[in-house]
Backbone as a chain_set.jsonl record, in Angstrom:
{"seq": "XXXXXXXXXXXXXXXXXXXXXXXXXXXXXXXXXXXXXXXXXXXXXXXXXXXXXXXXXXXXXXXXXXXXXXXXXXXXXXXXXXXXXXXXXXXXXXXXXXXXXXXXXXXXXXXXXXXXXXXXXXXXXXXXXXXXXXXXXXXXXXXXXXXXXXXXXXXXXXXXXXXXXXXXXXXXXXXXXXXXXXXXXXXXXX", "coords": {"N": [[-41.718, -147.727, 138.095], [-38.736, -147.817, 139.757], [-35.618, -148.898, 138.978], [-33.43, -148.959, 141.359], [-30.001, -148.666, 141.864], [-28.435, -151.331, 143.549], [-25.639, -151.065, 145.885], [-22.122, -151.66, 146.723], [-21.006, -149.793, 148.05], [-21.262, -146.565, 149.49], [-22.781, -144.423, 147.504], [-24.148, -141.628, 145.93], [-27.7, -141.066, 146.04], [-28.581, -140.362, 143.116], [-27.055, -141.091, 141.175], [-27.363, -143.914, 142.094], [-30.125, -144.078, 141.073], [-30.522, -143.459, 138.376], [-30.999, -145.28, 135.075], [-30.987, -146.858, 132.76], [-33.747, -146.979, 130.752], [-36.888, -148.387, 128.711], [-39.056, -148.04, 128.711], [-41.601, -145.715, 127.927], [-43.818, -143.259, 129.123], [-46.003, -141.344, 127.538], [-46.36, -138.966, 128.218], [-45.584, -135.367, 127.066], [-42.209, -134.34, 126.696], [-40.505, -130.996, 126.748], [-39.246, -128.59, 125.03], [-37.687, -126.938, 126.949], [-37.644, -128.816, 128.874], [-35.471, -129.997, 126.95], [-33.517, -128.549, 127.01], [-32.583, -127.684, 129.378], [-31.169, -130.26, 130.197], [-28.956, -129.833, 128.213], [-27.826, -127.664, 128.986], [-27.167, -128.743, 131.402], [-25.431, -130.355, 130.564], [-23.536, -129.243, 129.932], [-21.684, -127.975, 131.686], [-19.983, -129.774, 132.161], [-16.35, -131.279, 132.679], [-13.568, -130.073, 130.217], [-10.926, -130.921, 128.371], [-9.012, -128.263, 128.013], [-11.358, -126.721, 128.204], [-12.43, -126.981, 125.814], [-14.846, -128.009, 124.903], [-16.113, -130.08, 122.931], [-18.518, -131.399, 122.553], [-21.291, -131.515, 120.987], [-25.034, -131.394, 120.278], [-27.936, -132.329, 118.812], [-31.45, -132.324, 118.693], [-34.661, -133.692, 118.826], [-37.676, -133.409, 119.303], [-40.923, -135.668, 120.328], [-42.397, -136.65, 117.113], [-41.664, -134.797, 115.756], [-39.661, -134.125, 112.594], [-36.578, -133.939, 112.983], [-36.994, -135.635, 114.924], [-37.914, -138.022, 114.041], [-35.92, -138.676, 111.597], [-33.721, -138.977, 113.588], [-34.705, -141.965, 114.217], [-35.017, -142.943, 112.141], [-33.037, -143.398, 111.788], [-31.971, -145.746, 113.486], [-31.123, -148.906, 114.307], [-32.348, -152.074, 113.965], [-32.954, -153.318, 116.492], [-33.238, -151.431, 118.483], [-35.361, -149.846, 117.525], [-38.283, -150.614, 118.019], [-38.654, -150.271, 120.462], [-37.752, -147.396, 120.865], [-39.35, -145.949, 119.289], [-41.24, -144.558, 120.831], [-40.146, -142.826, 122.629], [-40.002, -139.66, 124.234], [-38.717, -137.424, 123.047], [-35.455, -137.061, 121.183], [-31.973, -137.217, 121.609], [-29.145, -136.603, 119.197], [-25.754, -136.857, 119.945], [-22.701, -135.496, 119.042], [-18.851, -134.889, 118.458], [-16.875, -132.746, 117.879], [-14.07, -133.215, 116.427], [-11.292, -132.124, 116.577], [-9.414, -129.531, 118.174], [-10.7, -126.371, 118.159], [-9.64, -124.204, 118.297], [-6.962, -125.002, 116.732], [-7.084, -126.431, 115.068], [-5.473, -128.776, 115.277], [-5.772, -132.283, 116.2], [-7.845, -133.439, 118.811], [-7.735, -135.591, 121.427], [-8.416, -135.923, 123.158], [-11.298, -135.787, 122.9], [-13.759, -137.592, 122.803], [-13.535, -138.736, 125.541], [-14.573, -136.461, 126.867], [-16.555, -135.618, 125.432], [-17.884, -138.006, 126.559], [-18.263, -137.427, 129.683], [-19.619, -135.142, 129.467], [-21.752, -136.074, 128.737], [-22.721, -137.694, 130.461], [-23.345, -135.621, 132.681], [-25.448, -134.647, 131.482], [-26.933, -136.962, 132.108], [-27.613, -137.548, 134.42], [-28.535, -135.225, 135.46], [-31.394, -135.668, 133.951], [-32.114, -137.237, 135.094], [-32.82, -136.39, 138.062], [-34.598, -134.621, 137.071], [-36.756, -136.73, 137.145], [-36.668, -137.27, 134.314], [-35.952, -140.045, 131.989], [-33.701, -141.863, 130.536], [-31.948, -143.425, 127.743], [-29.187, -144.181, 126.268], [-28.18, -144.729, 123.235], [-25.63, -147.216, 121.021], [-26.711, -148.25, 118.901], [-27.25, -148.172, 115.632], [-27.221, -146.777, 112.233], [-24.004, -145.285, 111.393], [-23.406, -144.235, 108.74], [-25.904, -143.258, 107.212], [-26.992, -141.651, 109.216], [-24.849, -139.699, 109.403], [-26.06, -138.469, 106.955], [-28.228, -137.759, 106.932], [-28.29, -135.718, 108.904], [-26.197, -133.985, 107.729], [-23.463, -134.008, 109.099], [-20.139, -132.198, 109.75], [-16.993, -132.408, 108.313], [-14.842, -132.94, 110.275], [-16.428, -134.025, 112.58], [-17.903, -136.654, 114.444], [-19.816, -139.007, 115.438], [-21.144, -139.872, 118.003], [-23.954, -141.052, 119.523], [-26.92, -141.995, 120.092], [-29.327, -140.293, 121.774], [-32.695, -141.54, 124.034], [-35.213, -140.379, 125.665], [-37.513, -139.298, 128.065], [-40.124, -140.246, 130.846], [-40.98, -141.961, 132.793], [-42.622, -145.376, 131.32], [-44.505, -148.091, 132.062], [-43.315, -151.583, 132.089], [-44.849, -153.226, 130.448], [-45.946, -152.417, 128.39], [-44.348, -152.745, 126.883], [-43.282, -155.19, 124.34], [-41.541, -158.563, 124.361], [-37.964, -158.759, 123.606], [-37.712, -156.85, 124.908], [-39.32, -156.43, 127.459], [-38.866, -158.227, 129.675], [-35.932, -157.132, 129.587], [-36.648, -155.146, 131.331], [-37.426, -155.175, 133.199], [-35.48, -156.693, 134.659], [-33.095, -156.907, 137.489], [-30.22, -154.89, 138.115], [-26.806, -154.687, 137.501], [-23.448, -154.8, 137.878], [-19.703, -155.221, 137.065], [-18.146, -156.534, 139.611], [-15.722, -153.776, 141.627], [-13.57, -154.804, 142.266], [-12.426, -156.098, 139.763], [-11.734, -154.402, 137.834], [-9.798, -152.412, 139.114], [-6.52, -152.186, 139.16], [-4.664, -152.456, 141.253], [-1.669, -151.26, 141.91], [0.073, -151.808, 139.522]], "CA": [[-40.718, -148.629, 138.654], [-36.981, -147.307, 139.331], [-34.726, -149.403, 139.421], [-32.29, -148.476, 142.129], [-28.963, -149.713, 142.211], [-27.631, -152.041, 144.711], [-24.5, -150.647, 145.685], [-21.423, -152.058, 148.497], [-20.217, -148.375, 148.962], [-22.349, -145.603, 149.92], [-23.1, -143.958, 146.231], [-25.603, -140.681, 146.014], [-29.165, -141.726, 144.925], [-28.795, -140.209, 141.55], [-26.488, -142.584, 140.386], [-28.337, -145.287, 141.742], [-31.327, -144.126, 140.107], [-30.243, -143.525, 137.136], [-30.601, -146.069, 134.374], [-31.333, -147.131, 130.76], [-34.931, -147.038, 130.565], [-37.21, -148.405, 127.555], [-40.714, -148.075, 128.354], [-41.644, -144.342, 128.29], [-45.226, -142.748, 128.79], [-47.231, -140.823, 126.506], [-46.087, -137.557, 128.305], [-44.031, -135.207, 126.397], [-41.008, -133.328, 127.067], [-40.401, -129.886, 126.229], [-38.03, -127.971, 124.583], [-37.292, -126.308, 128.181], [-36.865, -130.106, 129.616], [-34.071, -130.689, 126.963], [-32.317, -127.291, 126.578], [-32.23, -127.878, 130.423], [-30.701, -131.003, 130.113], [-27.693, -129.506, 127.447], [-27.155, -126.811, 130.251], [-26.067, -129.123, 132.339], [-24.164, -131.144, 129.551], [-22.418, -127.756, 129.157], [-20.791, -127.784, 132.603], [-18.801, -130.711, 131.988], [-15.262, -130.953, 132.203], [-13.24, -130.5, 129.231], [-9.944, -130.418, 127.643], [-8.508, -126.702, 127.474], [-12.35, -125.95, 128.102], [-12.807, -126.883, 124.282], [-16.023, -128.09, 125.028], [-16.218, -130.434, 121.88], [-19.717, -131.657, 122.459], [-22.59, -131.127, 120.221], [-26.37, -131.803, 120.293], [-29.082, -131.721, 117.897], [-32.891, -132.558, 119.183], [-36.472, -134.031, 117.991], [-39.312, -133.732, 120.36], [-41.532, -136.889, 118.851], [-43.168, -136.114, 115.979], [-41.126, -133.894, 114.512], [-38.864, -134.199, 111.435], [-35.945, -134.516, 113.569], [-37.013, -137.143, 116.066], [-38.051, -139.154, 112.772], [-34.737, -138.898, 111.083], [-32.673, -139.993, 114.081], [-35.272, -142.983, 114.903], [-35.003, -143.998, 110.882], [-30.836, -144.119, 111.504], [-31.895, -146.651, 114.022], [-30.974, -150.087, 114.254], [-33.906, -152.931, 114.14], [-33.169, -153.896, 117.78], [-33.396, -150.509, 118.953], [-36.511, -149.154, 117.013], [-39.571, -150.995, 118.301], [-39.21, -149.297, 121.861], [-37.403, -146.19, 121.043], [-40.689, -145.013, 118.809], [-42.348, -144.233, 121.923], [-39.612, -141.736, 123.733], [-40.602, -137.97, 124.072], [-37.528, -136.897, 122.387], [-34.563, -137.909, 120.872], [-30.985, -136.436, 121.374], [-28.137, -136.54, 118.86], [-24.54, -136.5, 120.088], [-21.643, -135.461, 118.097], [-18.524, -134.377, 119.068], [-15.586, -132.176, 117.316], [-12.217, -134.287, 116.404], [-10.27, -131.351, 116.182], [-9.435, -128.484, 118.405], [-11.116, -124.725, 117.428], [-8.601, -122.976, 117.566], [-6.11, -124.564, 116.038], [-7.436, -127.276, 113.905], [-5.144, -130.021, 115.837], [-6.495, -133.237, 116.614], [-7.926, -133.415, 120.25], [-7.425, -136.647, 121.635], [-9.923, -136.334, 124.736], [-12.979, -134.936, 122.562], [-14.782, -138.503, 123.367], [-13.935, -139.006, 127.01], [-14.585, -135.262, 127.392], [-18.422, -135.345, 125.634], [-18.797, -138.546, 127.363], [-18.751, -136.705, 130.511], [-21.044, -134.271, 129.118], [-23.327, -137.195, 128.785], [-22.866, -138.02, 131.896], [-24.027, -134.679, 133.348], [-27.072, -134.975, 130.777], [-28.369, -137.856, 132.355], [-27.89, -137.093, 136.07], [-29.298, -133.98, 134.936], [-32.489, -135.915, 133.275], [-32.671, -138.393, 136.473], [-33.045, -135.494, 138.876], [-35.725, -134.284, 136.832], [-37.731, -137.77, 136.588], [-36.731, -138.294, 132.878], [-35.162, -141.614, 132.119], [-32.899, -141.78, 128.913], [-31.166, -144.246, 126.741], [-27.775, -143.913, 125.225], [-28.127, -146.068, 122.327], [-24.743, -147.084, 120.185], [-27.351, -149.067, 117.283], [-27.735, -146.758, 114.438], [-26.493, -146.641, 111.121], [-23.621, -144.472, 110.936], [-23.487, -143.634, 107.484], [-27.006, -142.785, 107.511], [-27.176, -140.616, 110.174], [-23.813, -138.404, 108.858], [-26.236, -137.912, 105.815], [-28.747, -137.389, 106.992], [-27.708, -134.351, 109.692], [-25.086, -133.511, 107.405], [-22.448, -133.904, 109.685], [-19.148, -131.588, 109.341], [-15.966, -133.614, 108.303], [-14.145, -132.979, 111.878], [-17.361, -133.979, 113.555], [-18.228, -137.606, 114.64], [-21.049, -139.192, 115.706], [-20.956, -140.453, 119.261], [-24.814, -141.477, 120.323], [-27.969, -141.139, 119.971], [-30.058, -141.006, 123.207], [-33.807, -141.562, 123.911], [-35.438, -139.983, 126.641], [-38.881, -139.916, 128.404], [-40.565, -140.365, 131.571], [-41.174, -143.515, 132.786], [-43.788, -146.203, 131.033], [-44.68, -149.388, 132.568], [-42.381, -152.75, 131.54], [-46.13, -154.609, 130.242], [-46.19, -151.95, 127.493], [-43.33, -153.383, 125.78], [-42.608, -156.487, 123.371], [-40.077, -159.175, 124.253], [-37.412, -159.382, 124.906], [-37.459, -155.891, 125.754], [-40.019, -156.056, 128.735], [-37.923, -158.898, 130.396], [-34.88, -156.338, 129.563], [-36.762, -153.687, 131.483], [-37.372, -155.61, 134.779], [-34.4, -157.492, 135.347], [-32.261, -155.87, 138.658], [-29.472, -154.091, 137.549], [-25.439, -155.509, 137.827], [-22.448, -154.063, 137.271], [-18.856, -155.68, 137.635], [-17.517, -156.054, 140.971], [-15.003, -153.511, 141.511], [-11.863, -155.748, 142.278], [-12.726, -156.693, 138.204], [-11.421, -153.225, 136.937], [-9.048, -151.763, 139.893], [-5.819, -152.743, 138.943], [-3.949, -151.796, 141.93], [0.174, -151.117, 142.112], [0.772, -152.66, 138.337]], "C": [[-39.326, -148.071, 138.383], [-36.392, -148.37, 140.262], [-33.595, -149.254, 139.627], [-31.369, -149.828, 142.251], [-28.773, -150.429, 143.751], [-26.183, -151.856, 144.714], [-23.385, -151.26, 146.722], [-20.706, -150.93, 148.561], [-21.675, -147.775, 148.714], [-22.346, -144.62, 148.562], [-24.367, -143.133, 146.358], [-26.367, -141.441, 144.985], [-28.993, -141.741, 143.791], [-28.216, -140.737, 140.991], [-26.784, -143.059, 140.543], [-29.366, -145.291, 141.281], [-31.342, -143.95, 138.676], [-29.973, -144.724, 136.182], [-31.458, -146.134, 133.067], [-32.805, -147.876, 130.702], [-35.555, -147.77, 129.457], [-38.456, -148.282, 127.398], [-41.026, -146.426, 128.842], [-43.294, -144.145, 128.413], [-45.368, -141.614, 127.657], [-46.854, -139.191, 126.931], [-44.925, -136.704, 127.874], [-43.368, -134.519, 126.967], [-41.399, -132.181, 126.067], [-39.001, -129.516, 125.752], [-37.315, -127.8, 125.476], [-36.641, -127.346, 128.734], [-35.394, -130.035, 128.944], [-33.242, -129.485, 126.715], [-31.83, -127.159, 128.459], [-31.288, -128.943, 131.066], [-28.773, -130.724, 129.224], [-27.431, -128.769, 128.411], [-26.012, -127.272, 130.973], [-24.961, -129.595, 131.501], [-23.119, -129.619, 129.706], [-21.274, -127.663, 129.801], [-19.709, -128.729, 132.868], [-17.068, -130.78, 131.689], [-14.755, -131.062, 131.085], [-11.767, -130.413, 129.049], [-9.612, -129.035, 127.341], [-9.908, -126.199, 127.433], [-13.0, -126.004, 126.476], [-14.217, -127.301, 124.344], [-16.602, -128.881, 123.674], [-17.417, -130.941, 121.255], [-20.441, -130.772, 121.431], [-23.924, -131.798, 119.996], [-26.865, -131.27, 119.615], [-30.552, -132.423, 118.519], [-34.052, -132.516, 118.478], [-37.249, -134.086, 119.269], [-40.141, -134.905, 119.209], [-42.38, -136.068, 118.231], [-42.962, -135.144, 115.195], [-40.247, -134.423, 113.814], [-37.334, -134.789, 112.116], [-35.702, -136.008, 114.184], [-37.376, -138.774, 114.677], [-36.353, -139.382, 112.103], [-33.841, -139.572, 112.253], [-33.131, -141.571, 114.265], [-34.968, -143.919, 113.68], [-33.414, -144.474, 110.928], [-31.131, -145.593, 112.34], [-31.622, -148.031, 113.747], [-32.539, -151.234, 114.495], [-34.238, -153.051, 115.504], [-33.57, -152.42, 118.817], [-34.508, -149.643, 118.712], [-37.66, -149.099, 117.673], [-39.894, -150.46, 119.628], [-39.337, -147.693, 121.65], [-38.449, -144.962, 120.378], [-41.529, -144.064, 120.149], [-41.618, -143.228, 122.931], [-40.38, -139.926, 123.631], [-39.727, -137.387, 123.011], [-36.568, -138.082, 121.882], [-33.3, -137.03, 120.796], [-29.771, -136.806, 119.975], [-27.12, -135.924, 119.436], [-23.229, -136.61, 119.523], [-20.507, -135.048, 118.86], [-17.368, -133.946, 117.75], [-14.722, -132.462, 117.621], [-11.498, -132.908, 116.779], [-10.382, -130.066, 117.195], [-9.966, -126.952, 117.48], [-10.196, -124.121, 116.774], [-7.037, -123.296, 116.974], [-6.04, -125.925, 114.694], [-6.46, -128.814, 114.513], [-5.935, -131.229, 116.015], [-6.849, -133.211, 117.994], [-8.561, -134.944, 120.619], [-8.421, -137.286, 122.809], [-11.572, -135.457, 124.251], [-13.696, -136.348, 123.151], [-14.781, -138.783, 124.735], [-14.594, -137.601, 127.179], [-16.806, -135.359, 126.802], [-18.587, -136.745, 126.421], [-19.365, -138.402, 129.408], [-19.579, -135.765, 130.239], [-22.376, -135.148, 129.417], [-23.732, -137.371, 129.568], [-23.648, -137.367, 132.681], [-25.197, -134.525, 133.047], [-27.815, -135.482, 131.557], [-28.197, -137.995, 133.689], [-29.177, -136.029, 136.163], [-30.774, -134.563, 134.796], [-33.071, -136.991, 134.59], [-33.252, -137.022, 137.388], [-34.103, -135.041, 138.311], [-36.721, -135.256, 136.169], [-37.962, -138.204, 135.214], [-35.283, -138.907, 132.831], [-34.906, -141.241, 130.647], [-32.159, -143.0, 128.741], [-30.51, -144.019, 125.952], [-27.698, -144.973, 124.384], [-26.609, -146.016, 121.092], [-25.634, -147.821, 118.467], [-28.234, -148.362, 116.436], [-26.78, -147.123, 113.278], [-25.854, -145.232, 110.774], [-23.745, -143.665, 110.104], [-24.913, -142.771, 107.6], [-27.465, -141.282, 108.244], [-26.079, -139.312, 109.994], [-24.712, -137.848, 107.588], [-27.155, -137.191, 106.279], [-29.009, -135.887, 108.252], [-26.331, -133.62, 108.729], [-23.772, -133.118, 108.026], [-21.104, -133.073, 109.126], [-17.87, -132.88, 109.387], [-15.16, -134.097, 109.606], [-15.154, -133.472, 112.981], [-17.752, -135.332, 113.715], [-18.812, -138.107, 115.347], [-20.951, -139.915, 116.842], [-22.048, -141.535, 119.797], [-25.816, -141.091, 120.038], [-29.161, -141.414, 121.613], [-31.742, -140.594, 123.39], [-34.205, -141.006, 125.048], [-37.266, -139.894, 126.682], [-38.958, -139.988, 129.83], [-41.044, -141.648, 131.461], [-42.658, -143.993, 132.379], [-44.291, -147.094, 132.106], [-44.116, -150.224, 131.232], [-43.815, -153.302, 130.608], [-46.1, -153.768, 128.621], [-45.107, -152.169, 125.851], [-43.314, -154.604, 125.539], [-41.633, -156.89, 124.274], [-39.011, -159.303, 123.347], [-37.184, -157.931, 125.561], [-38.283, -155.519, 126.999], [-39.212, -157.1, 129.908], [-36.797, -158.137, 130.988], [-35.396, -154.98, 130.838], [-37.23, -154.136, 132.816], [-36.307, -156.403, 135.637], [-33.447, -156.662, 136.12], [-30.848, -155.923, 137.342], [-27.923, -154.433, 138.02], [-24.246, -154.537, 137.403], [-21.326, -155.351, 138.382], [-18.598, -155.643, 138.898], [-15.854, -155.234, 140.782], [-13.679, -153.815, 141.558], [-11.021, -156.185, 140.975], [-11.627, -155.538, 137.839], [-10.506, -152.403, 137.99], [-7.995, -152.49, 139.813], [-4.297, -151.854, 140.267], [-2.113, -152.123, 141.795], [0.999, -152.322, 140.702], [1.278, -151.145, 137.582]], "O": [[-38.813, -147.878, 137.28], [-36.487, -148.663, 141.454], [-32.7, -149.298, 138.784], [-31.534, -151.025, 142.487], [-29.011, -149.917, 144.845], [-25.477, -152.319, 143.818], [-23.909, -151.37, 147.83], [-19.648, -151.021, 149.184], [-22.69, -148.159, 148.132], [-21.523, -143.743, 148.827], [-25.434, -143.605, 146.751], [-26.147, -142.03, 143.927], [-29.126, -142.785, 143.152], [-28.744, -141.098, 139.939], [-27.116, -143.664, 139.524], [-29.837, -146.379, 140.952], [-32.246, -144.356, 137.946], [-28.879, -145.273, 136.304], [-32.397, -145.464, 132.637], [-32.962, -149.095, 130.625], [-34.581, -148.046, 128.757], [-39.042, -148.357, 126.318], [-40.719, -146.005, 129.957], [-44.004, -144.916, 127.768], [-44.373, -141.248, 127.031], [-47.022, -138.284, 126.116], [-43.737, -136.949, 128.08], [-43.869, -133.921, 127.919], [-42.144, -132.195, 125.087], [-37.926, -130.041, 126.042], [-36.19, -128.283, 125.351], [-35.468, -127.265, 129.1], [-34.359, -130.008, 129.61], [-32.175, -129.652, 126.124], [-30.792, -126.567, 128.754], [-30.709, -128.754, 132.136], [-27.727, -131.27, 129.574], [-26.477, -129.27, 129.007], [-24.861, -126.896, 131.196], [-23.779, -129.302, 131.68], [-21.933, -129.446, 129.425], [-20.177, -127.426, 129.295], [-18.747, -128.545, 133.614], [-16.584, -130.386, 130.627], [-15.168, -132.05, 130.479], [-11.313, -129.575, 129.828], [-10.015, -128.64, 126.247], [-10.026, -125.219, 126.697], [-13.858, -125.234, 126.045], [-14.858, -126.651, 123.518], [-17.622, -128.358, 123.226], [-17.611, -131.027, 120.043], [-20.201, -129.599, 121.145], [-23.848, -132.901, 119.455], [-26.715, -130.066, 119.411], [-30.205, -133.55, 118.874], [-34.44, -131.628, 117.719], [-37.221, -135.001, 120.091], [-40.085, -135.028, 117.986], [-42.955, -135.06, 118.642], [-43.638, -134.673, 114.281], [-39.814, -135.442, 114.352], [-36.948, -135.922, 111.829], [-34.896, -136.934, 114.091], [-37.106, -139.974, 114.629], [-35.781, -140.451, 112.313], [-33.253, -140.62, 111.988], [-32.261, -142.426, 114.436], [-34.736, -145.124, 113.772], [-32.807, -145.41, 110.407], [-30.557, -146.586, 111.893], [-32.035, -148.33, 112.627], [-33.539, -150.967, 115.161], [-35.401, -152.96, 115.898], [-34.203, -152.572, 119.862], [-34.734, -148.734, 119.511], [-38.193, -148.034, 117.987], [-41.043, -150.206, 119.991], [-40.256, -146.93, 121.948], [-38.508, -143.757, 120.627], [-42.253, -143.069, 120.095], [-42.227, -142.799, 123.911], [-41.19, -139.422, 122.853], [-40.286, -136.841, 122.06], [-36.648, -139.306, 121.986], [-33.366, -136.089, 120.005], [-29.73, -138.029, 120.107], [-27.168, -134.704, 119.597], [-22.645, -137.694, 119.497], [-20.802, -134.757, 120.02], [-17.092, -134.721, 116.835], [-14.246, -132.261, 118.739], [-11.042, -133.142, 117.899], [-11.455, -129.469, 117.105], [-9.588, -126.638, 116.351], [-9.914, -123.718, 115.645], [-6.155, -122.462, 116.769], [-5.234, -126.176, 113.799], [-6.857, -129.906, 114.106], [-7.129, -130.942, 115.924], [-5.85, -132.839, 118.61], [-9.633, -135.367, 120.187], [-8.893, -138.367, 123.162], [-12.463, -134.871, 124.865], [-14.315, -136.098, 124.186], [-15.855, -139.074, 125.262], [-15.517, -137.788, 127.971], [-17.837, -135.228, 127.462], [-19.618, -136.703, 127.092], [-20.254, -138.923, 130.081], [-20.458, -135.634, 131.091], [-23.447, -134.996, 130.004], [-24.944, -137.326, 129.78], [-24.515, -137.923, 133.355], [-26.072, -134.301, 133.883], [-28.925, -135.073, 131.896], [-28.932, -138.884, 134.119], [-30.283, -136.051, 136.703], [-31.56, -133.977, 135.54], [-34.222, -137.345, 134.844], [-34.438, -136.791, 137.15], [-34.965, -134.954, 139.185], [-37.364, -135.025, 135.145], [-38.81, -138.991, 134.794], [-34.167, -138.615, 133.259], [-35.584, -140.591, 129.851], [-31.759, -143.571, 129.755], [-30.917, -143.643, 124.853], [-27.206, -146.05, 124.722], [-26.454, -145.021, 120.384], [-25.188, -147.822, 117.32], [-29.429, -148.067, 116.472], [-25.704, -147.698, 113.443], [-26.434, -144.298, 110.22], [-24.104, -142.509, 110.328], [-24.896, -141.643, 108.091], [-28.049, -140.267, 107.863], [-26.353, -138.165, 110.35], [-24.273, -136.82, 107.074], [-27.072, -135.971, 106.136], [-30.035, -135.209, 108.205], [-25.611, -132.754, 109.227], [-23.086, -132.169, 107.648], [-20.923, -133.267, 107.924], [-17.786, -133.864, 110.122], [-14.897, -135.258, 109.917], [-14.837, -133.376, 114.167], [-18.259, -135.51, 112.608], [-18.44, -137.734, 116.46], [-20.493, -141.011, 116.517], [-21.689, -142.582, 120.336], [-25.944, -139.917, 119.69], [-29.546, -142.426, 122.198], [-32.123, -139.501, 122.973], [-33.255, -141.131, 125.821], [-38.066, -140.233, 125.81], [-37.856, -139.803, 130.347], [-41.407, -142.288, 130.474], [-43.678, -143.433, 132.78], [-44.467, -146.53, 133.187], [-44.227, -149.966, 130.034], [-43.353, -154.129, 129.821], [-46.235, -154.508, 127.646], [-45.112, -151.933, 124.643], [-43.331, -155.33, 126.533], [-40.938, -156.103, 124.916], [-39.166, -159.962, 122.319], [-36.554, -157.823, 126.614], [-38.048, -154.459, 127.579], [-39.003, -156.622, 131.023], [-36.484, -158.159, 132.178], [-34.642, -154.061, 131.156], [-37.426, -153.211, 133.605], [-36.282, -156.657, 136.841], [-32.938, -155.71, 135.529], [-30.613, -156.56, 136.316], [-27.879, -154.432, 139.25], [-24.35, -153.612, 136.598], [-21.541, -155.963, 139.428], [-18.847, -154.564, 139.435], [-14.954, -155.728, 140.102], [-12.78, -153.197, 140.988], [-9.832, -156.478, 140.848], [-10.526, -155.99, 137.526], [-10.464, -151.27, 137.51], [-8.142, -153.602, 140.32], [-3.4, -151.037, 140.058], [-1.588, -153.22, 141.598], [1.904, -153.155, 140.763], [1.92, -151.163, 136.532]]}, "num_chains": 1, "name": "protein.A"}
């Protein structure tokens, strides 16, 4: 089941197919899937090209994919056990080269992200950008660098069926899909 947006402008598929999944199958991803997936993250615009993004990766059942799933939050756990993978996204405060602060490292990886998960739609895996994690936790346990801050952690997978999940997340995983109307957020000639 994809649930395609309903859109009132003409919007390419892959944005309307694209969305925040929670029921994954049993089939795994590969390394290849997600180093195919950072690729694209790669091409994302950036700031001076600084490229501030950073990813770390668990295929399930490895050491990785356990450590980001234990940063997890309660509400976020009971599905996210079941993804193929699991990404970590960090991003570098500070310019390379000159140690400055860089002010567009988070809009800049969250276009990375962006390209990720176009990227992961086009190739029939569904992901989840989850913000419910325990910071702290998760800087210890990756040992995060001091300039480096923790953006996201995202779940990914090929689609389950909604029946295979607990409430309230199987409700969560059939209900059509909304977004503001644009008149909400276009603040024209102020």
């Amino acid at each position: 089941m994809i649930k395609t947006a309903v859109t009132r402008m003409p919007v390419i598929d892959l944005i309307k197919n694209r969305w925040s999944a929670r029921a994954f199958s049993d089939q795994n991803l590969t390394e290849e899937h997600l180093l195919t997936l950072i690729e694209a993250a790669s091409w994302a615009p950036s700031s001076i090209n600084e490229q501030p993004w950073r990813y770390r990766f668990g295929l399930r059942g490895t050491p990785q994919f356990d450590r980001m799933w234990d940063s997890l939050l309660i509400g976020n756990k009971p599905w996210a056990k079941h993804a193929a993978a699991m990404i970590l996204c960090t991003t570098k405060k500070n310019f390379a080269k000159n140690g400055s602060p860089n002010r567009h490292a988070m809009h800049d990886t969250g276009m990375a992200n962006a390209f990720l998960m176009l990227q992961a739609t086009q190739m029939n895996i569904y992901g989840h950008i989850m913000a419910g994690y325990d910071p702290a936790k998760l800087r210890e346990s990756f040992q995060l660098a001091e300039d480096e801050e923790d953006v996201c952690i995202i779940a990914l997978g090929f689609l389950g069926t909604p029946e295979q999940l607990e409430e309230p997340f199987r409700t969560r995983e059939i209900t059509p899909r909304s977004r503001r109307a644009v008149e909400e957020f276009v603040l024209e000639n102020q």
